[in-house]
TORVEXMI-210796 format. One record per atom (N, C-alpha, C, CB): atom name; x, y, z. Coordinates in Angstrom, 3 decimals, padded with zeros to 6 digits, always signed. Glycine has a CB too. Layout:
# residues N
PT   a        xx        yy        zz
PT  CA         X         Y         Z
...
//
This chain:
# residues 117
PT   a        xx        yy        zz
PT   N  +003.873  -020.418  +000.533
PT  CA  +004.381  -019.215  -000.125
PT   C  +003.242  -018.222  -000.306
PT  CB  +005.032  -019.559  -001.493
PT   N  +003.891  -016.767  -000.157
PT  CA  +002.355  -015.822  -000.294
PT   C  +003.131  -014.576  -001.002
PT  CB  +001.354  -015.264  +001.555
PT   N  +001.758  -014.637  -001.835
PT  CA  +001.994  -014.255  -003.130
PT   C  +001.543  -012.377  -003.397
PT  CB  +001.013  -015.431  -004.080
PT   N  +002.061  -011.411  -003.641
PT  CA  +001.288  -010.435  -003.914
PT   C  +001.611  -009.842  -004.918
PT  CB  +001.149  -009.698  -003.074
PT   N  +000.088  -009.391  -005.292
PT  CA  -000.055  -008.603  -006.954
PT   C  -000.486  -007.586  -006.490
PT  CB  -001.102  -009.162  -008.263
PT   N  -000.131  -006.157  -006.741
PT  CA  -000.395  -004.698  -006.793
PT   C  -000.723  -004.398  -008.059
PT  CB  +000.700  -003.848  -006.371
PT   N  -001.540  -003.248  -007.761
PT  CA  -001.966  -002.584  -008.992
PT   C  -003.100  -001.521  -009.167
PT  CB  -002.291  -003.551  -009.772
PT   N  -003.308  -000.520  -009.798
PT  CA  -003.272  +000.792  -009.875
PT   C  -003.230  +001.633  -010.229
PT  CB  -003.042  +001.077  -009.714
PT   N  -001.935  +001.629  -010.345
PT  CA  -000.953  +003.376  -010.230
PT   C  -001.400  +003.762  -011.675
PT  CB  +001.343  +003.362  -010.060
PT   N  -000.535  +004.881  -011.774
PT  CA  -000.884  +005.544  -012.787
PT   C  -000.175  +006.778  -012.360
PT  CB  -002.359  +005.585  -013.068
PT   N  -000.590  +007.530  -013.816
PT  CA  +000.328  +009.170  -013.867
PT   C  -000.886  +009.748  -013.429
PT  CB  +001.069  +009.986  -015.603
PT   N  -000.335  +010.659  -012.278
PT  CA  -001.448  +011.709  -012.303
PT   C  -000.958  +013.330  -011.562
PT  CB  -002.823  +010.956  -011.366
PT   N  -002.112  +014.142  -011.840
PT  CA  -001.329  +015.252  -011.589
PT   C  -002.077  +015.300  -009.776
PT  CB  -001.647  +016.794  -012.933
PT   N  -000.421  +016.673  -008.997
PT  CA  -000.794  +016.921  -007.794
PT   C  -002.413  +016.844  -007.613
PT  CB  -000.210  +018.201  -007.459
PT   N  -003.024  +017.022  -006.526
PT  CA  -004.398  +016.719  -006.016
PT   C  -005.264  +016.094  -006.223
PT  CB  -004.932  +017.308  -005.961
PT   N  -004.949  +014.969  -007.254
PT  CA  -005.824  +014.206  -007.698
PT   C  -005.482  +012.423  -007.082
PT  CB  -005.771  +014.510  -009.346
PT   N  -006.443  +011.858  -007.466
PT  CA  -006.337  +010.531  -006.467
PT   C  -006.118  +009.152  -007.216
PT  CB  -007.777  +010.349  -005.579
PT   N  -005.709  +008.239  -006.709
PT  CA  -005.800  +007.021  -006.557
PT   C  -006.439  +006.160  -005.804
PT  CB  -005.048  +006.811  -006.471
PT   N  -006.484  +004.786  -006.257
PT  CA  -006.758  +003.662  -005.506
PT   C  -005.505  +002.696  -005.861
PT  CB  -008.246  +003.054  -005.862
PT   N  -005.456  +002.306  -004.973
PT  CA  -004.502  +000.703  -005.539
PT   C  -004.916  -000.341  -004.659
PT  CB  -002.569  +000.710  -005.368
PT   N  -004.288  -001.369  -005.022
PT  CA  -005.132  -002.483  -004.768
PT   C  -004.076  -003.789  -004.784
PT  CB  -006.387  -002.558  -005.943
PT   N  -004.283  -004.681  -003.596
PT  CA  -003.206  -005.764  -003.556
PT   C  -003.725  -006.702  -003.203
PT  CB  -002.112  -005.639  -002.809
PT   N  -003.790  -008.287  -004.025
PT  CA  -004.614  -009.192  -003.610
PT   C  -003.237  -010.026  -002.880
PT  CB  -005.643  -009.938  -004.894
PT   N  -003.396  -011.099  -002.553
PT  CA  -002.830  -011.853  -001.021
PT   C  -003.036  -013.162  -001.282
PT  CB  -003.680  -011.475  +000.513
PT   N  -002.077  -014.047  -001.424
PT  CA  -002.440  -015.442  -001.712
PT   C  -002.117  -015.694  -000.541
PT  CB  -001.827  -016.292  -002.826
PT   N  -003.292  -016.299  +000.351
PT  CA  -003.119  -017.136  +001.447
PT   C  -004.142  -017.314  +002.424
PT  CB  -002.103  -016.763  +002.058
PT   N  -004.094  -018.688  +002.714
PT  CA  -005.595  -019.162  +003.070
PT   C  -006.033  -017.990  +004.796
PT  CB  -005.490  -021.483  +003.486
PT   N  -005.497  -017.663  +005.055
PT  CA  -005.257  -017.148  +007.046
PT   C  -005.535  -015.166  +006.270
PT  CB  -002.438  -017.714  +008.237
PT   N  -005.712  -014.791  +005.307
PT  CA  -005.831  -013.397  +004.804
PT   C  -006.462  -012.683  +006.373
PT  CB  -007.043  -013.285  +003.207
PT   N  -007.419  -013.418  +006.218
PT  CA  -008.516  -012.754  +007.654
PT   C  -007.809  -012.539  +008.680
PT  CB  -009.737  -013.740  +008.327
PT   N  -006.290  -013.167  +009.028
PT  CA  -006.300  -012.967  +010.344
PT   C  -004.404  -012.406  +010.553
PT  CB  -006.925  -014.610  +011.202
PT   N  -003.993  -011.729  +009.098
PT  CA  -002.880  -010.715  +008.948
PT   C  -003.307  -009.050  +009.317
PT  CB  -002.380  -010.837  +007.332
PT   N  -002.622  -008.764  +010.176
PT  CA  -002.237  -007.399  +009.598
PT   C  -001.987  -007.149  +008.277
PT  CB  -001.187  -006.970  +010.127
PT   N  -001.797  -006.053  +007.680
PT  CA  -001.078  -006.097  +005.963
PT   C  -000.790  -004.284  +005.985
PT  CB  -002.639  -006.803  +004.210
PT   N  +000.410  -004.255  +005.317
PT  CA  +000.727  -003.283  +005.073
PT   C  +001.137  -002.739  +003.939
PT  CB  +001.250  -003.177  +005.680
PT   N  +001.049  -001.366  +003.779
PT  CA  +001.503  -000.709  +002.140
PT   C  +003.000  -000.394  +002.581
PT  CB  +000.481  +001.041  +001.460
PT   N  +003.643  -000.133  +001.551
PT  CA  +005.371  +000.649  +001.913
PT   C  +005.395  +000.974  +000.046
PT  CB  +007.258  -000.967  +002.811
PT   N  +006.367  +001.736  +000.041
PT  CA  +007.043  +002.539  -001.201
PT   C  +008.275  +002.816  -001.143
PT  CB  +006.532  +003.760  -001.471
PT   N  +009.068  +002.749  -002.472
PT  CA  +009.988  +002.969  -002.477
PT   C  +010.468  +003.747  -003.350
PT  CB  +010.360  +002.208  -002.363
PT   N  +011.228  +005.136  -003.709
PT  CA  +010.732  +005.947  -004.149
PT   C  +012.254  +006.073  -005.096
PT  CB  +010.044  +007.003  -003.133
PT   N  +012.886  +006.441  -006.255
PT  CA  +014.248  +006.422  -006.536
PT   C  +015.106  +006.761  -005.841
PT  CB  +014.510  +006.919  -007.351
PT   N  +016.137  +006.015  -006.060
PT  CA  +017.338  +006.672  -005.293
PT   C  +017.211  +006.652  -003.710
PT  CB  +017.475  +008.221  -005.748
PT   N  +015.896  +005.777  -003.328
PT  CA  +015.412  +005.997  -001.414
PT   C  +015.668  +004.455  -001.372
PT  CB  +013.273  +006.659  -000.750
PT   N  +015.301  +004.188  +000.360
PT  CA  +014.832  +002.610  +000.765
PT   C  +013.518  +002.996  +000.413
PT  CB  +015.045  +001.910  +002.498
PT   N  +012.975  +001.366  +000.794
PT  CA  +011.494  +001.280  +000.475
PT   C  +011.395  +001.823  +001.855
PT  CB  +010.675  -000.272  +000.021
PT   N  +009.928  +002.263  +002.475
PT  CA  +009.313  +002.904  +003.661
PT   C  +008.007  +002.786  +003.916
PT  CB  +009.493  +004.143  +003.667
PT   N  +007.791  +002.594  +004.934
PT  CA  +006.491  +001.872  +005.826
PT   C  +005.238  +003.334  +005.605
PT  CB  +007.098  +001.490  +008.088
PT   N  +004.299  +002.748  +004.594
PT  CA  +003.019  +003.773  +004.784
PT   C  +002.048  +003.740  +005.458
PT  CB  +002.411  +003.977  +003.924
PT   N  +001.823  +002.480  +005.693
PT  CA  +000.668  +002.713  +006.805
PT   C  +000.309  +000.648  +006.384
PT  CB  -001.073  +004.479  +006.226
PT   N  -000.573  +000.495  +007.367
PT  CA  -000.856  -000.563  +007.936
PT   C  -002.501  -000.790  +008.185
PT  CB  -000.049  -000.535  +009.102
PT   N  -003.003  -002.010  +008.376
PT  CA  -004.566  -002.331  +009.302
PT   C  -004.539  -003.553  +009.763
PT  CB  -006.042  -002.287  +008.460
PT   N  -005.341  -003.444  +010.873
PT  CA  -004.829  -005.037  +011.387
PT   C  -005.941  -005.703  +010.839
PT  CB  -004.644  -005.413  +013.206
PT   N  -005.963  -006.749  +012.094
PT  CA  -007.380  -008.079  +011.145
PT   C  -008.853  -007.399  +011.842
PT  CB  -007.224  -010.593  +011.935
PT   N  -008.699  -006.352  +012.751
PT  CA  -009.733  -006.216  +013.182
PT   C  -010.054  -004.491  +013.050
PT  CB  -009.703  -006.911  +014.512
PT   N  -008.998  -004.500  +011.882
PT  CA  -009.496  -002.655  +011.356
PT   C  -008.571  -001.104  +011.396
PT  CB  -010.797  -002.173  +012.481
PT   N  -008.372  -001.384  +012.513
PT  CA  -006.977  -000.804  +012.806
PT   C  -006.184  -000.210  +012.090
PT  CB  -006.270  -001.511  +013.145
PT   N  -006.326  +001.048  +011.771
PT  CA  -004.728  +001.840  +010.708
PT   C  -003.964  +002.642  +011.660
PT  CB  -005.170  +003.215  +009.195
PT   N  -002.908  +002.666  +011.132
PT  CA  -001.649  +003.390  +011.288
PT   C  -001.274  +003.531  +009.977
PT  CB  -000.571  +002.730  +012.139
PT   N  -000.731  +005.075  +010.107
PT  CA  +000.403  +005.546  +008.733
PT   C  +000.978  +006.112  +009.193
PT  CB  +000.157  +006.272  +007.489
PT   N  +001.983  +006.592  +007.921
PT  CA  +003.401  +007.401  +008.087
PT   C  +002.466  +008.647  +008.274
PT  CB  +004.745  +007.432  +006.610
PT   N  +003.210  +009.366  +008.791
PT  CA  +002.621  +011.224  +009.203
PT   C  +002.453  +011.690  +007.909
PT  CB  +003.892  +012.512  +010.115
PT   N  +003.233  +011.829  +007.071
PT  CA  +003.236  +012.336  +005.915
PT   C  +002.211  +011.942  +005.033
PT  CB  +004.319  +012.144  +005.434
PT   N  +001.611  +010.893  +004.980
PT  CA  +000.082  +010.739  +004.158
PT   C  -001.048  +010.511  +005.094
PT  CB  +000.017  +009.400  +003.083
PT   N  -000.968  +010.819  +006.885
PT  CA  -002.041  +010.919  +007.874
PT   C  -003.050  +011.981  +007.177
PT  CB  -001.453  +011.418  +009.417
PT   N  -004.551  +011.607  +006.579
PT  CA  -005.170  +012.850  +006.537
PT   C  -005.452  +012.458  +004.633
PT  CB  -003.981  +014.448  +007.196
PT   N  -004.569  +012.150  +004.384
PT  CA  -004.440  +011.980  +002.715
PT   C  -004.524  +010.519  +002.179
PT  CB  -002.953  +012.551  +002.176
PT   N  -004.147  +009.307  +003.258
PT  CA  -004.198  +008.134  +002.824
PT   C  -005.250  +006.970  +003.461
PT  CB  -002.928  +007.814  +002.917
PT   N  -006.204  +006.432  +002.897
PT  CA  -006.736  +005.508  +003.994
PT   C  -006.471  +004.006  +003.503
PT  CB  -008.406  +005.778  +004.275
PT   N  -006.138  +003.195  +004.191
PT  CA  -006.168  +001.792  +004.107
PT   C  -007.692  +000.860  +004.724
PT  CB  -004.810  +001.414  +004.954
PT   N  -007.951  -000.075  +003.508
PT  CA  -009.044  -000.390  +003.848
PT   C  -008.486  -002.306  +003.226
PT  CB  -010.461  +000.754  +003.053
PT   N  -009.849  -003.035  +003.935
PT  CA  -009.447  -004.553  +003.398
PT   C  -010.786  -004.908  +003.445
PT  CB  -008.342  -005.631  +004.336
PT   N  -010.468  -006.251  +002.383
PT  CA  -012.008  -007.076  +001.839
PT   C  -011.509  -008.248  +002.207
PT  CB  -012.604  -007.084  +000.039
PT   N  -011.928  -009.177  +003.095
PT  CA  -011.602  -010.258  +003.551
PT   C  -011.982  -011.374  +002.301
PT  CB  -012.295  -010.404  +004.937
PT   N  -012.905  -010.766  +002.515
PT  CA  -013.815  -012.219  +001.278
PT   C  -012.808  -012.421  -000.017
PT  CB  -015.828  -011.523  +000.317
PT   N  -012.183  -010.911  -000.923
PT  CA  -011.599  -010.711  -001.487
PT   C  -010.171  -011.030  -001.670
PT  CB  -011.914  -010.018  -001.434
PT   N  -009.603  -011.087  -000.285
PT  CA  -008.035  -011.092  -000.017
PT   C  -007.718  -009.944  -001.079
PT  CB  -007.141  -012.736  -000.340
PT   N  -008.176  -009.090  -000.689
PT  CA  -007.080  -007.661  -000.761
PT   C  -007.543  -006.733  +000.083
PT  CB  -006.948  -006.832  -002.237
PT   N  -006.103  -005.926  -000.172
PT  CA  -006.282  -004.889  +000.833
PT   C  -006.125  -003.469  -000.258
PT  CB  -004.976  -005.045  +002.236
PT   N  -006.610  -002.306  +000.242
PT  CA  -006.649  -001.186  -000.801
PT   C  -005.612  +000.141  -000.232
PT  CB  -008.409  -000.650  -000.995
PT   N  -005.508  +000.903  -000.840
PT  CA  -004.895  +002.100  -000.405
PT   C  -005.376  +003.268  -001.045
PT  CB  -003.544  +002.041  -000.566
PT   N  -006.158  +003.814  -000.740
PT  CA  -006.983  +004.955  -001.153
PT   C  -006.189  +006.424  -000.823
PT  CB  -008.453  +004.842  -000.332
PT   N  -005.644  +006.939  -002.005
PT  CA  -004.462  +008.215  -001.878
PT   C  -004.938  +009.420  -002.818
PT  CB  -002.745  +007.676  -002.483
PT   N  -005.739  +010.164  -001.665
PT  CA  -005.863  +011.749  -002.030
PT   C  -005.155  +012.744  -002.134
PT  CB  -006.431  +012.271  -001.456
PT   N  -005.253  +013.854  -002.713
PT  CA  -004.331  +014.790  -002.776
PT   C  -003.172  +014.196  -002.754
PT  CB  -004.423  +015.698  -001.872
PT   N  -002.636  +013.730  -004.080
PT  CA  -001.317  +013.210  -003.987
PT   C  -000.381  +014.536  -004.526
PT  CB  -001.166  +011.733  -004.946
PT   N  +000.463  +014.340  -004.130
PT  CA  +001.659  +015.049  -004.140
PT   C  +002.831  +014.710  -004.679
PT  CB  +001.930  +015.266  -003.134
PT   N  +004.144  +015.537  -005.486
PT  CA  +005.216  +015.157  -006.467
PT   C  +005.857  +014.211  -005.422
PT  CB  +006.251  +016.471  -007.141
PT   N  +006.173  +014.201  -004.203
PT  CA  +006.749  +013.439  -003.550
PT   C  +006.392  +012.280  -002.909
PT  CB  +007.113  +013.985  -002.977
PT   N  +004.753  +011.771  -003.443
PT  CA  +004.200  +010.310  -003.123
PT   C  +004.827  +009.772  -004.304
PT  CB  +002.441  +010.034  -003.010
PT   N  +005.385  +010.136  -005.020
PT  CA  +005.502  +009.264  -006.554
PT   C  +006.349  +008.171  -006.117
PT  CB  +006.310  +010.147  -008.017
PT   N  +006.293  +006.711  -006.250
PT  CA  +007.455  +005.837  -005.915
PT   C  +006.479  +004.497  -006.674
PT  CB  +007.993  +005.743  -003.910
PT   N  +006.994  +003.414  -006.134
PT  CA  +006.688  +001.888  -006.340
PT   C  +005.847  +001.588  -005.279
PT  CB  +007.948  +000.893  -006.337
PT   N  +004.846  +000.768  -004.904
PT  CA  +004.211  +000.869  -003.849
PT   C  +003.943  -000.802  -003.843
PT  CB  +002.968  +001.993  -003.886
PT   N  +004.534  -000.830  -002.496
PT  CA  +004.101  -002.726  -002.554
PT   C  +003.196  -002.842  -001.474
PT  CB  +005.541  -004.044  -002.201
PT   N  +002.645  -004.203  -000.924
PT  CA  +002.302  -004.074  +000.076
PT   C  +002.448  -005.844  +000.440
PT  CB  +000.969  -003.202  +000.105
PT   N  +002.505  -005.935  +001.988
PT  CA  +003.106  -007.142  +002.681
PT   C  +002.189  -007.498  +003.902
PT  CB  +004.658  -006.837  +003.185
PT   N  +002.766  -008.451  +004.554
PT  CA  +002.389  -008.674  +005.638
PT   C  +002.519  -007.710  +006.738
PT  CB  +002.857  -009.646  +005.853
PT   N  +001.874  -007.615  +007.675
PT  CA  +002.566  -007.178  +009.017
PT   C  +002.142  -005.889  +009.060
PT  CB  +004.186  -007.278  +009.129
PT   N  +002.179  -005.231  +010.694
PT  CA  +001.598  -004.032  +010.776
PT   C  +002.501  -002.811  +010.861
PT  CB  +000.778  -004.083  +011.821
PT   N  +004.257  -003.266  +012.015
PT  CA  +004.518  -002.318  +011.502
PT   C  +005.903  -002.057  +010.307
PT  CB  +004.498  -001.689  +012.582
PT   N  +006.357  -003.672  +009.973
PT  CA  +007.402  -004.236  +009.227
PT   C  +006.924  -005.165  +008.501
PT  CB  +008.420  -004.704  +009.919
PT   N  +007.520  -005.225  +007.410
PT  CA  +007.133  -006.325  +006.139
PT   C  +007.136  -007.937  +007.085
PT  CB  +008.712  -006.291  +004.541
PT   N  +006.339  -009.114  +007.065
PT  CA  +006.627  -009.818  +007.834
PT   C  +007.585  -011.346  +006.611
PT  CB  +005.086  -010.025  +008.796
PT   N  +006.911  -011.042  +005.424
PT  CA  +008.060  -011.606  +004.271
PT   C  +009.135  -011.180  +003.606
PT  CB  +007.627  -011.882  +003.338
PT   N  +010.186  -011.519  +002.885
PT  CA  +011.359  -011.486  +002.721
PT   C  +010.788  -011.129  +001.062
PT  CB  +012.332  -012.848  +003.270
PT   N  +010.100  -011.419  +000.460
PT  CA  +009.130  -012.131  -000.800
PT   C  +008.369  -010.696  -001.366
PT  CB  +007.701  -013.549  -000.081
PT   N  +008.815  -009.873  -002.356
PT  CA  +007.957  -008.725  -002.520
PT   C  +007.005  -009.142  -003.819
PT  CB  +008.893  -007.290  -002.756
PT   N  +005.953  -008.698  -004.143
PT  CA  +005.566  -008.561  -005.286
PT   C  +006.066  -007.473  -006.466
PT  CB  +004.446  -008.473  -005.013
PT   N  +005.305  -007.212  -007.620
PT  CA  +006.096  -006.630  -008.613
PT   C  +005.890  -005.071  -008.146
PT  CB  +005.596  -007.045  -010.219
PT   N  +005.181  -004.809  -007.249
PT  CA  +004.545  -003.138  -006.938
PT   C  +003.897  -002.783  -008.312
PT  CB  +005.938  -001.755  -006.518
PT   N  +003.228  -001.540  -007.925
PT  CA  +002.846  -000.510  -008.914
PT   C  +002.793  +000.660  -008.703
PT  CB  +001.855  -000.635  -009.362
PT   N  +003.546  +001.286  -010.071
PT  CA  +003.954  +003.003  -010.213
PT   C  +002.991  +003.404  -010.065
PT  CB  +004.525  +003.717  -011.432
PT   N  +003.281  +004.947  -009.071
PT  CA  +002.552  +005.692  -009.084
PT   C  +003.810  +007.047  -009.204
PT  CB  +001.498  +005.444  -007.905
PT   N  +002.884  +007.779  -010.022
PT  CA  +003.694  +009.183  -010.627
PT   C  +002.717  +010.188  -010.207
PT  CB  +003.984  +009.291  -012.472
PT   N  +003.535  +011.172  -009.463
PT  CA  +002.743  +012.695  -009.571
PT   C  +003.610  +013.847  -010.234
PT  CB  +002.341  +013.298  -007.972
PT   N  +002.897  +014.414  -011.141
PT  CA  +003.755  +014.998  -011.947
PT   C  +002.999  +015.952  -012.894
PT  CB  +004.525  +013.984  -012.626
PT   N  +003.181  +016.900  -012.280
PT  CA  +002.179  +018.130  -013.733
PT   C  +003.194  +018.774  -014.622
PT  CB  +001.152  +019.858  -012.973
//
């Protein structure tokens, strides 16, 4: 079973930033892809971006430029570093296996993030 804890978020106003942060129970961390997704009220959850085991990002267009994904192997987590956030990043933000689809069924609790002046 693999386990994830998010965490983070916070209220903050347009242009200002975050980090969040998701640790990963499972012995093979080193050798997942892992991905962020959000789910925002009233939406599905949606694929933000991704890194593989050897570095690799992909994101959604909409935070290309504004979001970077980074990972600590040693650590088992992976991070999501979100600049210039905007009223419409505000959602739940989990993050999973896999690069370009969740590869578990199994979410963790996410963590809010609010943009809101």
């Amino acid at each position: 079973q693999v386990l994830f804890v998010e965490s983070g978020g916070g209220l903050v106003q347009p242009g200002e930033s975050l980090t969040l942060s998701c640790s990963i129970s499972t012995k093979i961390f080193s050798l997942y892809a892992l991905g962020w997704y959000r789910q925002a009220p009233g939406k599905q959850r949606e694929f933000v971006g991704s890194i593989t085991s050897g570095g690799s990002t992909n994101y959604l267009d909409s935070v290309k430029g504004r979001f970077t994904i980074s990972r600590d192997n040693a650590k088992k987590t992976v991070y999501l570093q979100m600049n210039s956030l905007k009223p419409e990043d505000t959602a739940v933000y989990y993050c999973n296996v896999g690069q370009d689809a969740p590869t578990f069924n199994s979410w963790g609790q996410g963590t809010q993030v609010t943009v809101s002046s």
